[in-house]
VOBA-1610 file (N, C-alpha, C; in pm, whole numbers, padded with zeros to 5 digits, always signed):
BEGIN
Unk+07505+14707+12813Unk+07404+14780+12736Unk+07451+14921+12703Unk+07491+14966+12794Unk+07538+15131+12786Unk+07672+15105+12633Unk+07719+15055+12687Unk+07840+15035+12574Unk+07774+15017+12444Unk+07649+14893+12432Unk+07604+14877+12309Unk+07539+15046+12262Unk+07503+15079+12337Unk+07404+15242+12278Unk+07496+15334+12194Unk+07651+15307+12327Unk+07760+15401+12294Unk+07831+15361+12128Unk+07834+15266+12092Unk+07844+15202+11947Unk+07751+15246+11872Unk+07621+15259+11878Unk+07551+15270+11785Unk+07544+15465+11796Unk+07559+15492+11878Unk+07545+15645+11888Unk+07696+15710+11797Unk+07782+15598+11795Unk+07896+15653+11764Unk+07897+15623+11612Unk+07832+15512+11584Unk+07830+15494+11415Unk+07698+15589+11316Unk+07641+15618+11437Unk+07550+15679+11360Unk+07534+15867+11332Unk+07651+15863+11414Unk+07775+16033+11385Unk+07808+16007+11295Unk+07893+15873+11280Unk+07976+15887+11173Unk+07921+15837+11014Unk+07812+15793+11016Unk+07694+15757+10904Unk+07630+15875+10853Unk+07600+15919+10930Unk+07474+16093+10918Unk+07551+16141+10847Unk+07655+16231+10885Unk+07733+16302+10735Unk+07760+16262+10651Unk+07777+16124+10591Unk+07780+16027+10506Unk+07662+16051+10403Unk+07525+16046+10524Unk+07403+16022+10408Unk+07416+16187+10388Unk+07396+16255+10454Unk+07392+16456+10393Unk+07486+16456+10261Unk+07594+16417+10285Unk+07690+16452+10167Unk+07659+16360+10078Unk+07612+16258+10037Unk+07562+16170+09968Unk+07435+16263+09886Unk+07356+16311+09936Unk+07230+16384+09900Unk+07296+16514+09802Unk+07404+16563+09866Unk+07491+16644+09744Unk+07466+16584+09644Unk+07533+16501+09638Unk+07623+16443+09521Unk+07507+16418+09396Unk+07386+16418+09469Unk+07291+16354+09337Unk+07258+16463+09259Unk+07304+16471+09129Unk+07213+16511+09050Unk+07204+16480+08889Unk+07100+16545+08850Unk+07076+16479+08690Unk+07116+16574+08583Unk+07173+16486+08492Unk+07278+16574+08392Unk+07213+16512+08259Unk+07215+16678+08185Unk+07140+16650+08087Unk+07277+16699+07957Unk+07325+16607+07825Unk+07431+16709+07744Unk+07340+16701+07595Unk+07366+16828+07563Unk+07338+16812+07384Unk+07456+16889+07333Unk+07501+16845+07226Unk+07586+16887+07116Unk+07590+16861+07011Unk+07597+16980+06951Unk+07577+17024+06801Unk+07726+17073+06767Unk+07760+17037+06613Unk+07921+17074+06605Unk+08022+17188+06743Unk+08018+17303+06776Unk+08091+17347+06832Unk+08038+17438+06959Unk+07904+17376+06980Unk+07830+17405+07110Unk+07819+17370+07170Unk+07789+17317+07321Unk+07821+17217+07350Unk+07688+17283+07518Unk+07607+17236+07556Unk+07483+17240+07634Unk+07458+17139+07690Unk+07485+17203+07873Unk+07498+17089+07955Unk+07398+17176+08116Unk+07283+17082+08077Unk+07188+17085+08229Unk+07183+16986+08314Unk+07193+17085+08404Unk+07228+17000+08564Unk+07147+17059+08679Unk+07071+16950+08730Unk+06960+16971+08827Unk+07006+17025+08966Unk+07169+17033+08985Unk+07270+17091+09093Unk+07282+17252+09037Unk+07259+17257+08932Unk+07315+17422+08909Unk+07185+17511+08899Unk+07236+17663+08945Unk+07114+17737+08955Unk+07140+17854+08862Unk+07272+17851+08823Unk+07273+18001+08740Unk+07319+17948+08605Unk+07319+17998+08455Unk+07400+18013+08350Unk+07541+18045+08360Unk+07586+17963+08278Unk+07718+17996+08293Unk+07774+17983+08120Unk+07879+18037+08079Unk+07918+18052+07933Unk+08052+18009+07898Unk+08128+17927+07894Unk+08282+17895+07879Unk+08316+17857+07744Unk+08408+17976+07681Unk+08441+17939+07563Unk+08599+17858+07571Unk+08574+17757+07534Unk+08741+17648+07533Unk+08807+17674+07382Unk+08922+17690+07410Unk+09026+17680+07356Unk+09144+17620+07344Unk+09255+17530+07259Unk+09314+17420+07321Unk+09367+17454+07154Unk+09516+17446+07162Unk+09627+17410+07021Unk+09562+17524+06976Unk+09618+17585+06986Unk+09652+17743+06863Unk+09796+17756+06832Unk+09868+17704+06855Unk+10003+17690+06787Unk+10032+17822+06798Unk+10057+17879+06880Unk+10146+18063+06808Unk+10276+18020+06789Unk+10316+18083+06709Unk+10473+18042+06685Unk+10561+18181+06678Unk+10481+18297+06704Unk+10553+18412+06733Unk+10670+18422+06813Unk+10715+18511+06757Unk+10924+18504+06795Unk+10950+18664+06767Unk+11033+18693+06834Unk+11130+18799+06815Unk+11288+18774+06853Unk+11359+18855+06838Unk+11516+18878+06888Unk+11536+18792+07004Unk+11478+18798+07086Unk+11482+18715+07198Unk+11482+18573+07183Unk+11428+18508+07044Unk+11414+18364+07080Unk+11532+18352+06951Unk+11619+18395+06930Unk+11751+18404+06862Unk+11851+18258+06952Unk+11868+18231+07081Unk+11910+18184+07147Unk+11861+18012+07124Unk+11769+18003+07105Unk+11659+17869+07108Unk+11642+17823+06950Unk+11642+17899+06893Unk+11600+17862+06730Unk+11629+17720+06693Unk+11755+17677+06757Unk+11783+17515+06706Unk+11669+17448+06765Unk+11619+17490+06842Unk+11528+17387+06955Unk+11397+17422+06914Unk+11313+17538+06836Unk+11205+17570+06802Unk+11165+17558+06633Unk+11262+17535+06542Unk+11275+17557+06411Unk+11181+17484+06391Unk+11131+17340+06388Unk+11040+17291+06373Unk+10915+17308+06339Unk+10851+17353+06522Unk+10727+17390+06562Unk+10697+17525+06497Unk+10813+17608+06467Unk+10857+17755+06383Unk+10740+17764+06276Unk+10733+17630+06205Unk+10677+17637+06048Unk+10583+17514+06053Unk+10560+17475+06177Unk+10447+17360+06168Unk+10331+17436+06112Unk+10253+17534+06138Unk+10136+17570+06147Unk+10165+17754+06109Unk+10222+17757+06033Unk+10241+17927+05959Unk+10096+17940+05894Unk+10030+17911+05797Unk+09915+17882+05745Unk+09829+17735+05761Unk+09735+17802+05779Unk+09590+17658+05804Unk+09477+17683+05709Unk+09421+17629+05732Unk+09294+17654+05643Unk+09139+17644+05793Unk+09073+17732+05763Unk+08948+17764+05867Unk+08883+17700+05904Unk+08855+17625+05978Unk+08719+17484+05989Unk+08610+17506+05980Unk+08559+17604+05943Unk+08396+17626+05906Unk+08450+17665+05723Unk+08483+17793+05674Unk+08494+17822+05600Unk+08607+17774+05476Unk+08659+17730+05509Unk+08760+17660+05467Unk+08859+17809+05372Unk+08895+17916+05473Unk+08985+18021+05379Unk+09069+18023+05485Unk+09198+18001+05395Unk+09346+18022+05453Unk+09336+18128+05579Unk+09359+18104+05713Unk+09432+18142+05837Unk+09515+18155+05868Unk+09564+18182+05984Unk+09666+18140+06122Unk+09666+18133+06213Unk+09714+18102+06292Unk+09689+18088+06495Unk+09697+18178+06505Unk+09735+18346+06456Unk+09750+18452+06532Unk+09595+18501+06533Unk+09590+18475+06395Unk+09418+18555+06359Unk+09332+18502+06412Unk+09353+18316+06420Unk+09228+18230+06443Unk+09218+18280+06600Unk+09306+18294+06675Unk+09291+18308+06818Unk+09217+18455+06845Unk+09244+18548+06774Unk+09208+18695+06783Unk+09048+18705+06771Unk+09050+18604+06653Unk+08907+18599+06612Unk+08838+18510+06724Unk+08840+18427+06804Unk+08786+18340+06837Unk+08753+18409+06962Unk+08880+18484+07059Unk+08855+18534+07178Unk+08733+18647+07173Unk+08734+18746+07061Unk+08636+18849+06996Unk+08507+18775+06956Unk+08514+18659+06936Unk+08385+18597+06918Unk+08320+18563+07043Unk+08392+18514+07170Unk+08352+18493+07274Unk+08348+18593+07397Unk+08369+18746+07320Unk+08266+18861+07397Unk+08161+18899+07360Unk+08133+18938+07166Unk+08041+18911+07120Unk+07944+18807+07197Unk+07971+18665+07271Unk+07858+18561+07295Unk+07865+18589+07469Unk+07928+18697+07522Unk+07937+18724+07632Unk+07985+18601+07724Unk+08090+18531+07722Unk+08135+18426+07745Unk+08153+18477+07922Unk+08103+18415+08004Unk+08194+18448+08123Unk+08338+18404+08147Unk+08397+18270+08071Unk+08556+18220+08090Unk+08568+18211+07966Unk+08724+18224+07963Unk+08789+18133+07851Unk+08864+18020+07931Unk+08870+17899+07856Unk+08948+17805+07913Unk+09066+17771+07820Unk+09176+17810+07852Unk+09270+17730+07746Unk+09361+17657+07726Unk+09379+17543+07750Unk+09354+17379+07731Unk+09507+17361+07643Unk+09605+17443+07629Unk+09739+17426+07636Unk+09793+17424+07507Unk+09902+17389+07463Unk+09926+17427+07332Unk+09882+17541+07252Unk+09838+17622+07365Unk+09857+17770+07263Unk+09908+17819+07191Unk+10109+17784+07293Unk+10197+17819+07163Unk+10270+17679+07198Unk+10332+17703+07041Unk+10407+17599+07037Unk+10538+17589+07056Unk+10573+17629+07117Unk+10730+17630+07243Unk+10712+17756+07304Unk+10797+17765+07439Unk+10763+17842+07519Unk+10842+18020+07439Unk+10783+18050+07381Unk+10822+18121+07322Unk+10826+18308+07423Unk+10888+18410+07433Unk+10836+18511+07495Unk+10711+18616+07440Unk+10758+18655+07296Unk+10643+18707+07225Unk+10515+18577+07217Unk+10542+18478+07214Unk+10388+18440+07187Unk+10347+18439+07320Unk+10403+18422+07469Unk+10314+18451+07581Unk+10268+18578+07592Unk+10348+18647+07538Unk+10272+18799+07562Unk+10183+18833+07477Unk+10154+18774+07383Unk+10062+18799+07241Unk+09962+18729+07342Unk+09947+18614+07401Unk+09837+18579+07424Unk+09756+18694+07530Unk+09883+18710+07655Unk+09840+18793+07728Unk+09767+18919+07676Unk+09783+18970+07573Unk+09768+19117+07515Unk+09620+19087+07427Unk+09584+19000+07420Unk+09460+18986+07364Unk+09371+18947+07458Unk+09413+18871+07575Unk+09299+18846+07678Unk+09316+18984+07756Unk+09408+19011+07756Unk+09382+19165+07860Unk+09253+19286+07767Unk+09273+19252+07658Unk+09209+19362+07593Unk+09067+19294+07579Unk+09052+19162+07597Unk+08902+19128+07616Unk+08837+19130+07712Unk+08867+19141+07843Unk+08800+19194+07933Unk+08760+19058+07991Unk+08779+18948+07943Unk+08683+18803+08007Unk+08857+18779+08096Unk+08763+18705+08183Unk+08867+18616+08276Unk+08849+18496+08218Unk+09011+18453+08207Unk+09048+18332+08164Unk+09144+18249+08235Unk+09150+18065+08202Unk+09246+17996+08290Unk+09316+17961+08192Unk+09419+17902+08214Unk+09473+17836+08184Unk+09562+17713+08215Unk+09607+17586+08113Unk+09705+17480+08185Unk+09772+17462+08071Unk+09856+17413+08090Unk+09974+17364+07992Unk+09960+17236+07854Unk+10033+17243+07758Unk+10001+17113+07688Unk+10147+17084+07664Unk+10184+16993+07581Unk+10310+16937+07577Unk+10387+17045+07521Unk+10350+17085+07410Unk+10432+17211+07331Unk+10457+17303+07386Unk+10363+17357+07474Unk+10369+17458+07534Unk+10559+17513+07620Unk+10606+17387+07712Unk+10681+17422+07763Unk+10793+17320+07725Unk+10765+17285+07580Unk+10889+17191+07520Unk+10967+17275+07383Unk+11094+17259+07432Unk+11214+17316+07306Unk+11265+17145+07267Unk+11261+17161+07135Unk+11284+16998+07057Unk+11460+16974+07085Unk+11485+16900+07147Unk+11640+16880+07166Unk+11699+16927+07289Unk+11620+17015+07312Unk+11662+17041+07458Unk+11750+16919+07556Unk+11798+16915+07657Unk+11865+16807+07688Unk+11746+16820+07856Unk+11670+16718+07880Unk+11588+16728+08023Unk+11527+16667+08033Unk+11456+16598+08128Unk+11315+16511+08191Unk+11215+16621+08115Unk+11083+16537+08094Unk+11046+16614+08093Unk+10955+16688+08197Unk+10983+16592+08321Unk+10944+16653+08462Unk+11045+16788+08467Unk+11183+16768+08432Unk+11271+16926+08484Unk+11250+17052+08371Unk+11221+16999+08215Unk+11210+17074+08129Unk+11039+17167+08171Unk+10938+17086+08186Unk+10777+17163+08222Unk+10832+17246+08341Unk+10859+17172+08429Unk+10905+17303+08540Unk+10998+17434+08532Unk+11106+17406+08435Unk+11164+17526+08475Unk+11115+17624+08322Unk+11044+17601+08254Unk+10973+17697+08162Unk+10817+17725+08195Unk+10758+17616+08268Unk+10650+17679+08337Unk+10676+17817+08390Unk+10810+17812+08509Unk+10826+17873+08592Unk+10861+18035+08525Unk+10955+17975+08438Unk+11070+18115+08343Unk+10974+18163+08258Unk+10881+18121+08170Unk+10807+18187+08040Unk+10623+18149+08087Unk+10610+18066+08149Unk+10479+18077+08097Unk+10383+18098+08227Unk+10470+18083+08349Unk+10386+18128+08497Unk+10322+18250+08480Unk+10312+18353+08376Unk+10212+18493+08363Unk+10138+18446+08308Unk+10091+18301+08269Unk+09955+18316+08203Unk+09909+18206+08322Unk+09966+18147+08440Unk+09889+18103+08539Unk+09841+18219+08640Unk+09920+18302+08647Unk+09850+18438+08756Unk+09959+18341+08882Unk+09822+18401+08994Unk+09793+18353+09106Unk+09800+18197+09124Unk+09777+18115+09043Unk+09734+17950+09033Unk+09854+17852+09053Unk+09789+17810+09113Unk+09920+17638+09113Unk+09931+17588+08952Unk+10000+17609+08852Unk+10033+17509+08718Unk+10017+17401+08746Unk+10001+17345+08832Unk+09982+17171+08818Unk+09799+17096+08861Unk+09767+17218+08964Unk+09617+17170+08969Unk+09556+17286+09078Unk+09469+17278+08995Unk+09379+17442+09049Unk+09238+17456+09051Unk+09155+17491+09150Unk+09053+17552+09063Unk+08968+17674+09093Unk+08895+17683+09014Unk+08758+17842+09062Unk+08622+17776+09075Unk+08559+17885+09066Unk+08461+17854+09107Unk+08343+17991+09016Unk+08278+17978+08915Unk+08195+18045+08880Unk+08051+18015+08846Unk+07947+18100+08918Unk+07799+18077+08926Unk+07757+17923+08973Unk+07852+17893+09077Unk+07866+17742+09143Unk+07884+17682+09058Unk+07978+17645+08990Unk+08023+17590+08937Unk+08174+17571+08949Unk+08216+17429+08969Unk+08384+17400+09016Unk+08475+17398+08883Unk+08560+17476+08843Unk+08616+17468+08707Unk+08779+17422+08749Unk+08848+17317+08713Unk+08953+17261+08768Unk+09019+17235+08679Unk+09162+17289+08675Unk+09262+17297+08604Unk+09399+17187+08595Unk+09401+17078+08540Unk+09502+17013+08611Unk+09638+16977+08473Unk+09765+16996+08531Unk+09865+17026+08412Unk+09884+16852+08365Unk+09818+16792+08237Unk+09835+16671+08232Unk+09939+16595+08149Unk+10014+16750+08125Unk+10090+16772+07974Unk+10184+16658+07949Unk+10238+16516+08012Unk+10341+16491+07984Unk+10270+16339+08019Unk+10159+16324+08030Unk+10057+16211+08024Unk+10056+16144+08162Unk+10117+16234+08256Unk+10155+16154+08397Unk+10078+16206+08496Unk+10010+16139+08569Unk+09959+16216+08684Unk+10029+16263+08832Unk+10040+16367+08905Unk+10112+16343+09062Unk+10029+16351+09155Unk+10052+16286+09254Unk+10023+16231+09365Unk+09942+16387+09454Unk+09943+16496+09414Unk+09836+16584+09465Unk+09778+16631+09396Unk+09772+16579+09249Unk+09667+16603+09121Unk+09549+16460+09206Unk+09579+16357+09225Unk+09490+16246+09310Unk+09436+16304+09442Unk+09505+16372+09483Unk+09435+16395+09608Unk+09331+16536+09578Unk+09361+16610+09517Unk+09267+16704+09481Unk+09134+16690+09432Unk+09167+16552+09324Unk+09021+16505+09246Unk+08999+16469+09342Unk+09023+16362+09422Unk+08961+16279+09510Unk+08891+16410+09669Unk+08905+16478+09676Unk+08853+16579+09739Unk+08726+16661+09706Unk+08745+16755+09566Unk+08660+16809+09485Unk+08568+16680+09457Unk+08588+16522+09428Unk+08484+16465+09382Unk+08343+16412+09543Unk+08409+16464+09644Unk+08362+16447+09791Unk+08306+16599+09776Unk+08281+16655+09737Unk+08216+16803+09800Unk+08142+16802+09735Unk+08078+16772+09657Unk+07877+16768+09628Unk+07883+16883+09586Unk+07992+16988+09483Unk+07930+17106+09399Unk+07968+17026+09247Unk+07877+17058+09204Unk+07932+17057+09026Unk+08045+17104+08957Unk+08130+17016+08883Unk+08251+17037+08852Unk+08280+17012+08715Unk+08370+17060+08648Unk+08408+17057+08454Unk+08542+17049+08500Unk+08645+16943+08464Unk+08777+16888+08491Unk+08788+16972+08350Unk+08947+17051+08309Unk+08998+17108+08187Unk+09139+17055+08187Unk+09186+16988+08100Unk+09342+16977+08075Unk+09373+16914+07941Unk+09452+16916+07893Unk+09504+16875+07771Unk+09545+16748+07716Unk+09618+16605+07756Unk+09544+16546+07721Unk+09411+16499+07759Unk+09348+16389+07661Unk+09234+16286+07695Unk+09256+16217+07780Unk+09132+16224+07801Unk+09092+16027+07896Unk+09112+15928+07801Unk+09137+15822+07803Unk+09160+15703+07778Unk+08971+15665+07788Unk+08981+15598+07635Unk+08815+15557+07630Unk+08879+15410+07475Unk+08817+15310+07541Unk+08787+15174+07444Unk+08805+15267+07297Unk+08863+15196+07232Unk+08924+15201+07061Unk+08949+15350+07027Unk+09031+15405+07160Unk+09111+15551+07121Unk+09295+15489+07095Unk+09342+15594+07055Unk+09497+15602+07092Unk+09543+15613+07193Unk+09668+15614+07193Unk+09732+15620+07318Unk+09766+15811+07347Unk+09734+15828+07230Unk+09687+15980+07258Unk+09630+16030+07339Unk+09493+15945+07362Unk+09405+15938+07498Unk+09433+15883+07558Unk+09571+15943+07649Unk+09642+15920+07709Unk+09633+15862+07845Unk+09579+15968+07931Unk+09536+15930+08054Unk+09461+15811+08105Unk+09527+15713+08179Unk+09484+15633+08193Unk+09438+15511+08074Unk+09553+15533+07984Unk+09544+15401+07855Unk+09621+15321+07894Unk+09562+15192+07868Unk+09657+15096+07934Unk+09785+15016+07838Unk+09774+15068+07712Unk+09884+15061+07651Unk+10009+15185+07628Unk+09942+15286+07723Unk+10021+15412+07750Unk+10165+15326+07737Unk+10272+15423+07705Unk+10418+15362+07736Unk+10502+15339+07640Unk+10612+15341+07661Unk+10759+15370+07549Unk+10730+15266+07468Unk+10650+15162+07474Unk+10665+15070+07312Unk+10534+15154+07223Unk+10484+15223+07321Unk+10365+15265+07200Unk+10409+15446+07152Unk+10532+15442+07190Unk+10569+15589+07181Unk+10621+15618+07030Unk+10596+15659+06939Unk+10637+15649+06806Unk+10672+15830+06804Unk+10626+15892+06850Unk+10724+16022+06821Unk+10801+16113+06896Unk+10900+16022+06996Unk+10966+16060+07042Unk+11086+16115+06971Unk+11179+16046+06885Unk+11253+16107+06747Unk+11206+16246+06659Unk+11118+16220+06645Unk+11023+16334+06570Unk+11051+16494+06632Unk+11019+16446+06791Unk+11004+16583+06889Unk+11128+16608+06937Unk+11214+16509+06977Unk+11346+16519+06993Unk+11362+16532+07164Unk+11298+16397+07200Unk+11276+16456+07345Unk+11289+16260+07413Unk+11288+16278+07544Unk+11331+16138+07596Unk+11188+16048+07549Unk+11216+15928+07558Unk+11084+15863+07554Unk+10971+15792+07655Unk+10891+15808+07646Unk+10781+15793+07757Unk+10849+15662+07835Unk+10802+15671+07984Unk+10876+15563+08045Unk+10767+15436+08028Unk+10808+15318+08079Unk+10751+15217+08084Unk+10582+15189+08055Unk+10514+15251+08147Unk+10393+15240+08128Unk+10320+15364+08258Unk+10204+15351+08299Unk+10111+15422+08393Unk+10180+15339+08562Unk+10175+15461+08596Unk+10166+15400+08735Unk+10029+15432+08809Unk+10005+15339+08937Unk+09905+15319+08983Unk+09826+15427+09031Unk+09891+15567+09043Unk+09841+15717+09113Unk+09774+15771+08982Unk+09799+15708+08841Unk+09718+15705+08669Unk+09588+15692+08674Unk+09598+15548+08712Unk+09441+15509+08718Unk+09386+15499+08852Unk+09439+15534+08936Unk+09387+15564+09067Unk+09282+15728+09036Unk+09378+15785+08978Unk+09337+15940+08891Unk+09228+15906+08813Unk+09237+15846+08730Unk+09079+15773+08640Unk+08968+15749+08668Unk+09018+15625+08759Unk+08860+15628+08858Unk+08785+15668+08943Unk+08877+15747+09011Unk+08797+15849+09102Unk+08741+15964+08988Unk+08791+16030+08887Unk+08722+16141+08809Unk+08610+16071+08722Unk+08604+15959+08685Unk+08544+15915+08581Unk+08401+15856+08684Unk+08393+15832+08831Unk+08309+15763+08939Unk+08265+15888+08979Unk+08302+16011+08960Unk+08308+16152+09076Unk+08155+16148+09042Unk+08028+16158+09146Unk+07902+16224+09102Unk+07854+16316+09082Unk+07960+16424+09071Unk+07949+16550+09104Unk+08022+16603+08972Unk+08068+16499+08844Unk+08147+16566+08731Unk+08064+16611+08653Unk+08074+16733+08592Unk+07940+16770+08504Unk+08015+16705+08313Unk+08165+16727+08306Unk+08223+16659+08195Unk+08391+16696+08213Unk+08442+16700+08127Unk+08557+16665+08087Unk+08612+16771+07938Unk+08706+16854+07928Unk+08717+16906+07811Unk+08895+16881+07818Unk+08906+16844+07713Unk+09082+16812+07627Unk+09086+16902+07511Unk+09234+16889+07462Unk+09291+16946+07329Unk+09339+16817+07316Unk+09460+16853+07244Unk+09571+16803+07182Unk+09572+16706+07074Unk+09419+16613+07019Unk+09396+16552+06894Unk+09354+16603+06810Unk+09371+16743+06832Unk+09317+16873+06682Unk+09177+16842+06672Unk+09136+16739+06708Unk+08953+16700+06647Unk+08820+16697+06757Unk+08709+16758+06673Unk+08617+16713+06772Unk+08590+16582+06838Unk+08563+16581+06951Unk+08522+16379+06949Unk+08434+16418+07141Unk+08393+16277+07107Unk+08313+16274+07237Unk+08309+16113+07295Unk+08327+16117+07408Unk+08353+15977+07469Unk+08251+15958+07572Unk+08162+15880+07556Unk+08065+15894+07687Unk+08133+15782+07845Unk+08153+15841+07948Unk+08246+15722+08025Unk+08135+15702+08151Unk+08145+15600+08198Unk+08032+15554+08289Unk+07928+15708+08338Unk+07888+15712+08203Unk+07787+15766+08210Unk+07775+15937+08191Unk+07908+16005+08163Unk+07914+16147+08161Unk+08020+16138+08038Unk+08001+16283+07982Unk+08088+16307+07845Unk+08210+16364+07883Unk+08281+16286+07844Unk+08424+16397+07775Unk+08512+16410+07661Unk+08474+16507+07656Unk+08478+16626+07526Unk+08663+16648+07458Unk+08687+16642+07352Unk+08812+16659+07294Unk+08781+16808+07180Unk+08785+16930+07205Unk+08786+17028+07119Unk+08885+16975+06976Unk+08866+17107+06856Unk+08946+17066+06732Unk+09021+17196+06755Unk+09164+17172+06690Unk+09271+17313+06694Unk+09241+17449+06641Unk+09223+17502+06758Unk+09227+17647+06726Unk+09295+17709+06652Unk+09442+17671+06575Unk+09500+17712+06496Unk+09456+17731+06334Unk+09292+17667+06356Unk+09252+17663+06211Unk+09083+17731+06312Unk+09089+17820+06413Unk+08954+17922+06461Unk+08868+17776+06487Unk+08892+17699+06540Unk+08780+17623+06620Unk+08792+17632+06760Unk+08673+17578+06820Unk+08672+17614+06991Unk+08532+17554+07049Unk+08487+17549+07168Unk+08354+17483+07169Unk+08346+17647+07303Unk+08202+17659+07243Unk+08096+17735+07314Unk+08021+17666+07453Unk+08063+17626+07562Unk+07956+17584+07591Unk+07881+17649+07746Unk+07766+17590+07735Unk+07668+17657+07758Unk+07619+17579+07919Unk+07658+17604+08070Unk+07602+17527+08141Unk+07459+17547+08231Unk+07387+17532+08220Unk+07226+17591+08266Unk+07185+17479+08327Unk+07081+17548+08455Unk+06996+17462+08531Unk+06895+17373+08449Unk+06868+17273+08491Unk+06776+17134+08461Unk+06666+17223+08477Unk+06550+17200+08469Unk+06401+17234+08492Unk+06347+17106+08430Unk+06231+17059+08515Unk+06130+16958+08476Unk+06018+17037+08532
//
């Protein structure tokens, strides 16, 4: 008998924190969106919060210094010199659209900027410091993660596991600060804001263990990285976790001048999927890298694909407590 008590006394330690942290996890999420706003209530959150996203602004700024690289940047050089505006439709550029956009989001008193990678389009030195020199002069705290362009020279000879690392490290680690480049996060007006580098469509093995952690702690969370989730009748663009991900569906590897995607997803992919896409605690999901707005609803929560900032688009959004 004693033994039977001692079993049930012992499962019911280990049950009790089970049901408490369970009682976290619940809450009700409300989204509306209108072209580039984006309003999300949650019966877990108690304060306002303001995050203006940003994702593909292409800077292609250069000086003397990128004299050395030119064979490897010429490209991306003249992809995006002029755009045309997505509201107004009058000729731009990534230098202005970004200037304008960050100035728009003190004007709306933004508490973050998030920016969602492909800022510039090769790791250029003047365009990291251009970025730096405009968020310093705005006064908002901002994150950032990487996108493919960001830390790719076209021809370069590298993985692109050795190429992201050693230009993360050399050119673009001043716009991570303090932060791990591969997966990070903060925390503003309770709210979990998590940064994870998805740039090369692969997940690692402590990008899994992190979600799978943050999705166990019962605070409210907004996952940010550059590519998509993988959602029914997307591309393989929406990358993460597509199950036709992989070198036969790779068509611009030639183009970029870079190795070609390996075989397919490995299992730490969609191991990554389903724990973020199951998390009860995700408030959504924000991407770049398909230039376009879009919205994917996935068992039951949105995630969000911004349009390129290189033509002044960005989403506003807005996270506020539920009230009934």
């Amino acid at each position: 008998m004693n033994n039977l008590l001692k079993r049930i006394v012992i499962l019911l330690l280990l049950f009790c924190p089970m049901v408490s942290q369970a009682k976290k996890f619940k809450q009700e999420v409300i989204h509306s969106c209108t072209g580039e706003q984006v309003r999300i209530y949650s019966s877990a959150v108690t304060d306002t919060l303001r995050i203006f996203v940003i994702a593909d602004t292409h800077l292609w700024l250069s000086d003397e210094r990128e004299a050395p690289f030119r064979q490897y940047s010429k490209r991306m050089a003249a992809a995006y010199n002029e755009t045309t505006h997505f509201k107004t439709g009058e000729k731009t550029n990534p230098e202005k659209a970004f200037r304008q956009t960050v100035a728009l989001a003190k004007v709306k008193n933004a508490d973050v900027i998030a920016l969602l990678g492909d800022i510039v389009s090769y790791p250029s030195e003047r365009a990291v410091e251009f970025v730096q020199e405009v968020m310093r002069e705005s006064g908002i705290p901002y994150y950032y993660t990487c996108g493919n362009h960001d830390w790719h020279y076209e021809g370069m000879e590298g993985t692109s596991h050795e190429l992201r690392k050693k230009w993360r490290e050399e050119r673009l680690s001043q716009l991570f600060g303090k932060y791990d480049p591969v997966a990070y996060g903060v925390e503003h007006k309770g709210v979990r804001l998590l940064f994870f580098d998805t740039s090369n469509y692969e997940i690692e093995s402590r990008q899994l263990d992190f979600i799978r952690k943050e999705a166990k702690s019962g605070v409210p969370f907004i996952l940010f990285q550059h590519i998509p989730l993988y959602a029914p009748s997307r591309s393989v663009a929406y990358g993460i976790g597509h199950p036709k991900w992989g070198a036969a569906a790779d068509g611009g590897y030639q183009t970029e001048r870079r190795n070609r995607w390996p075989e397919g997803h490995q299992k730490v992919d969609y191991d990554f999927y389903e724990t973020l896409v199951e998390a009860p605690n995700l408030l959504a999901t924000f991407a770049g890298h398909v230039h376009v707005y879009g919205t994917d609803i996935i068992k039951g929560r949105p995630h969000y694909t911004v349009a390129a900032n290189h033509s002044g688009a960005y989403y506003e959004v807005t996270v506020m407590p539920l009230k009934r």
